[in-house]
C-alpha positions as CSV (number, residue, x, y, z in Angstrom):
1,X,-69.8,40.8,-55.7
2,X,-67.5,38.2,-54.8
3,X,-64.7,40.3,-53.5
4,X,-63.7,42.2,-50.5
5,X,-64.6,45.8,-50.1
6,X,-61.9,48.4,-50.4
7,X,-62.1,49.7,-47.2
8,X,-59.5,52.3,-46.6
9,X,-56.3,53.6,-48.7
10,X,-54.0,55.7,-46.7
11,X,-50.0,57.0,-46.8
12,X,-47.9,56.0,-43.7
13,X,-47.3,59.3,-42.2
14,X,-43.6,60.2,-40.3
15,X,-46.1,59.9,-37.1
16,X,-46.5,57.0,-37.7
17,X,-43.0,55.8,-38.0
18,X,-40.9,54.0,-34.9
19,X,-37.3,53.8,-34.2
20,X,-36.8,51.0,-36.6
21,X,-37.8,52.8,-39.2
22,X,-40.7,51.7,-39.8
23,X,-44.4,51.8,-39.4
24,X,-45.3,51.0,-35.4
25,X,-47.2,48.0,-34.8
26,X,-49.8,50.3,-33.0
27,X,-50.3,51.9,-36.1
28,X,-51.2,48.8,-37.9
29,X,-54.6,48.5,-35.6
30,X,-54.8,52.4,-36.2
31,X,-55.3,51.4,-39.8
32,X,-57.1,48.5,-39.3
33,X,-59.6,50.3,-36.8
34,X,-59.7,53.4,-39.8
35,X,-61.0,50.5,-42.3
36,X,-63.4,49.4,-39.7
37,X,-65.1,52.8,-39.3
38,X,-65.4,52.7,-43.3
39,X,-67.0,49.0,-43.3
40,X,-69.3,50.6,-40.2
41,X,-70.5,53.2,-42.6
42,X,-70.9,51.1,-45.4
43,X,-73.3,49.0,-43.5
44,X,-75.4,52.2,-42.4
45,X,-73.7,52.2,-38.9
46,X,-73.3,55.7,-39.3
47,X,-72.7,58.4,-36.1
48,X,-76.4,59.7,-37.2
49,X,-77.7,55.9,-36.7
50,X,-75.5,55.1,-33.6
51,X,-77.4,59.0,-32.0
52,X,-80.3,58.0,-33.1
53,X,-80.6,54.5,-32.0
54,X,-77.2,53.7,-29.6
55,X,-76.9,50.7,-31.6
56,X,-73.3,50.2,-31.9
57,X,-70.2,48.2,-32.6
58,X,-67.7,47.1,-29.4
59,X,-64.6,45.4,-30.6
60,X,-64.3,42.0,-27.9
61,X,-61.4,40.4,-30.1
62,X,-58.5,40.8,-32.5
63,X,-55.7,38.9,-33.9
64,X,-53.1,40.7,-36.1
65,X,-50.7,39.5,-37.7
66,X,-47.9,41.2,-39.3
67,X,-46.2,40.3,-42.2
68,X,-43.7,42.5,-43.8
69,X,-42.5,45.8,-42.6
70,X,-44.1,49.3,-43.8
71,X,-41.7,52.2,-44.5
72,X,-42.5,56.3,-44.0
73,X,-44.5,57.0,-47.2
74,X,-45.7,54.0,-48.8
75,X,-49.6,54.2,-49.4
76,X,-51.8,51.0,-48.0
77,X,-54.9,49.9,-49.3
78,X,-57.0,47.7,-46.5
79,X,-59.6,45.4,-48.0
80,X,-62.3,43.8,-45.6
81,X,-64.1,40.5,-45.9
82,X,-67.1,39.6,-43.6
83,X,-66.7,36.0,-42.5
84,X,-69.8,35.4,-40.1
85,X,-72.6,36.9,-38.3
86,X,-75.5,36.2,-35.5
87,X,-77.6,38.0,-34.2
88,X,-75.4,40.0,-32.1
89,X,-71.9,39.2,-33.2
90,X,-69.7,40.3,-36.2
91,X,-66.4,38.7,-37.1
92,X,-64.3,40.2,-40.3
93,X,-61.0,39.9,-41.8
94,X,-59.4,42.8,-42.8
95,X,-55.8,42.7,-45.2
96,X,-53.7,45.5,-46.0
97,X,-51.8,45.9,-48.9
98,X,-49.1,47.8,-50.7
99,X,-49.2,49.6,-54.1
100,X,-48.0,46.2,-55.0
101,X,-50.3,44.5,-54.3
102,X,-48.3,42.3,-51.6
103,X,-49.8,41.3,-48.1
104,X,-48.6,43.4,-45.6
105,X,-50.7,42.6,-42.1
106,X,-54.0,41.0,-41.4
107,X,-56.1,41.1,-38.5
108,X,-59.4,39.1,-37.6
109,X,-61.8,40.9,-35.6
110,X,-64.6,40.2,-33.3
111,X,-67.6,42.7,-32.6
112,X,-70.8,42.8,-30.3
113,X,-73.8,44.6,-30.9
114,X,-74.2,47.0,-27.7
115,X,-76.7,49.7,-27.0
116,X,-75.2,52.3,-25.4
117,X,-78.4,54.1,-24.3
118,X,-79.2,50.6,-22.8
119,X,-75.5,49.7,-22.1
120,X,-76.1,46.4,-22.6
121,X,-75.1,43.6,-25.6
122,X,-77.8,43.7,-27.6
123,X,-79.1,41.9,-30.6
124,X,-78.6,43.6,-34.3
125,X,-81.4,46.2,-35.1
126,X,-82.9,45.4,-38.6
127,X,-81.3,47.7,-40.6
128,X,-77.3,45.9,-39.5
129,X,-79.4,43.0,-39.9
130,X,-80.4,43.5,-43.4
131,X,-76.9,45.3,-44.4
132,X,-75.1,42.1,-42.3
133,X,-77.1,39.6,-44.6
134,X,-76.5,41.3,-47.8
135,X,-73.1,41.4,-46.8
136,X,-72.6,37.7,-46.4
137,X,-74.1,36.6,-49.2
138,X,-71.8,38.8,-51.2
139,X,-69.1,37.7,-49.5
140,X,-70.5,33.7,-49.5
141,X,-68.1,32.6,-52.2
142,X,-65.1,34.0,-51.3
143,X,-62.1,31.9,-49.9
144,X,-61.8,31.4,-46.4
145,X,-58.7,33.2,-45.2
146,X,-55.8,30.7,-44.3
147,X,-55.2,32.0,-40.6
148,X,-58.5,32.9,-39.7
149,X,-59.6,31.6,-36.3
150,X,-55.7,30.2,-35.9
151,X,-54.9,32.0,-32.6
152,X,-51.4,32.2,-31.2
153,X,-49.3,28.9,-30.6
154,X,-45.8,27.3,-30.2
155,X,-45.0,24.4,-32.0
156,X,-43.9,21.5,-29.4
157,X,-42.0,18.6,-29.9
């Protein structure tokens, strides 16, 4: 597979919406955080798994970027792309999408493994590890987003 994963599809509800009309920029990470509880699950981090174990995701990092406004109604499709893992960190880049198929937002996120019967950071059990690895060498080939690991700057003269 040398695509991202489909991670989440979802209409913008009237909830949602702000007093510009459109979709709140708190609901953008809402969105974003749904699509990371989908990529979670397709990598067997699953509530049964986190019980069982307390191995778990924390989120320590984000950078989202929006880029064209979301009206009451439209439906989104987030796709997710894992860029790099260790043993105990996880860093993806999710983009979201219209029915159109143009870019709406992106966000890059960073995650650490943390045991919560532990509480501690914690190094990947062998099961992320395995679904982690699989993972990257799916994703391997794919393009390296443009604004990935750009943070926030002004240009100076």
């Amino acid at each position: 597979m040398n695509h991202a994963l489909n991670t989440l599809s979802t209409p913008i509800i009237k909830d949602w919406i702000d007093y510009n009309g459109h979709l709140n920029d708190a609901y953008y990470l809402v969105i974003f955080t749904q699509a990371t509880d989908t990529l979670q699950n397709h990598l067997g981090l699953t509530l049964e798994h986190i019980q069982a174990t307390g191995e778990t995701l924390f989120t320590v990092a984000t950078h989202l970027a929006y880029i064209q406004e979301i009206g009451l109604g439209e439906v989104v499709t987030v796709t997710t792309q894992l860029l790099e893992t260790d043993n105990k960190r996880m860093r993806i880049f999710h983009r979201m999408f219209n029915a159109q198929q143009e870019l709406l937002a992106t966000v890059e996120m960073l995650f650490l493994s943390y045991n919560l019967k532990a509480k501690k950071v914690s190094n990947f059990g062998d099961m992320m590890q395995g679904s982690l690895a699989q993972l990257e060498q799916q994703h391997a080939d794919m393009p390296w987003p443009d604004s990935a690991g750009k943070g926030i700057t002004l240009k100076r003269s």
